[in-house]
N, C-alpha and C positions, 0 to 999 in steps of 0.2 A: 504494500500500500504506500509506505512512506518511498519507493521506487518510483511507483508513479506519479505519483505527487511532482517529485524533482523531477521530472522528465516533462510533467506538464511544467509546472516556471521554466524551462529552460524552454518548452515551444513560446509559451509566451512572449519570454525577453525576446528572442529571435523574431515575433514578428511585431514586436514593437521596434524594433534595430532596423528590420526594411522599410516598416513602413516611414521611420521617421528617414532614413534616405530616398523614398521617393515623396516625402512631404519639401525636403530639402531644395530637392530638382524641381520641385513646381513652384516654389517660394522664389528659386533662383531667376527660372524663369517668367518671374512676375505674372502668375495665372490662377486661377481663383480654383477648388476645386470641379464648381460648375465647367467651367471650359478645360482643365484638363478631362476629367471625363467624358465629355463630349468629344473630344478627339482620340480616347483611346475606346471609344465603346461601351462605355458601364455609367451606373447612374450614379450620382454625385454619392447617395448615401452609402450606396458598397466603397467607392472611393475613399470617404471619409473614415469608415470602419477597417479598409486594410491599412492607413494612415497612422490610426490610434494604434494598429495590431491588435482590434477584434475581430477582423476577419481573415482567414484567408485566401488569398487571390491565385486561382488558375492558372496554368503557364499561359491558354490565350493573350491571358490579362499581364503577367509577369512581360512578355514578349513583345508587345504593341506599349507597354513603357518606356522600354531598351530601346525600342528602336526611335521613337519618339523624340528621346533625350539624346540619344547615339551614346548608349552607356551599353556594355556585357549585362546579361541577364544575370551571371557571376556576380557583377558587382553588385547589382538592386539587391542579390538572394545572401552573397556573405560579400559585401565589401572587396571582394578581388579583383585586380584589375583593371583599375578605372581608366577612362581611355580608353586608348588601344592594348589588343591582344601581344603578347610576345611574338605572336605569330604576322603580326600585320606590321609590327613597327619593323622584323628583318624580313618583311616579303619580296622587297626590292634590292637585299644585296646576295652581294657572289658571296658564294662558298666560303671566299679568303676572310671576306667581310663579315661574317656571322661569325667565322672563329675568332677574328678581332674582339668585336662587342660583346662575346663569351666570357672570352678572358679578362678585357676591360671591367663586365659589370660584377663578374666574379671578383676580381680584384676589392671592387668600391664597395660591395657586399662584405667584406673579409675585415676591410677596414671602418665601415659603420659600425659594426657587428663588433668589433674588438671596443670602439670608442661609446656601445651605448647607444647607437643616434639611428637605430631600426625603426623606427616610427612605430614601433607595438605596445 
């Protein structure tokens, strides 16, 4: 009992943690939730409820946000990756160049990481 218990607080934080990142994105982009809703398909009051994280929202719904914002579904679901993908920021270099920025980000990784300054 007391398992599940902490299993539910922990869905709960979590989709209070999304929703307050797609409250974020809409605040940023100065829109009310009437008009975000209205452009992603859902009615304001489900909006407002995945917002608070008392509800939660279908990948249709997860999906037509992401795209919306030009954010990863990743990032709205846990904070990962905001931006671009790994895969999109070396879509455009050779071979030589990905082992480059490999090494380089591994490096700055090693060095953050020793000083503390991981942003976690």
């Amino acid at each position: 009992m007391a398992k599940q218990i902490k299993q539910e607080n922990k869905q709960d934080k979590q989709l209070q943690e999304i929703g307050s990142r797609i409250r974020d994105l809409r605040k940023k982009k100065g829109l009310t939730q009437l008009e975000l809703a209205d452009k992603i398909g859902c009615s304001e009051t489900h909006l407002s409820n995945i917002e608070t994280g008392s509800a939660k929202m279908g990948v249709d719904i997860a999906i037509r946000i992401a795209d919306y914002f030009g954010v990863s579904t990743d990032w709205i679901l846990r904070a990962i990756n905001p931006g671009m993908t790994d895969v999109e920021l070396l879509s455009d270099c050779s071979p030589s160049e990905r082992e480059y920025y490999e090494e380089l980000f591994g490096s700055i990784k090693k060095i953050s990481r020793k000083h503390g300054k991981t942003g976690k």
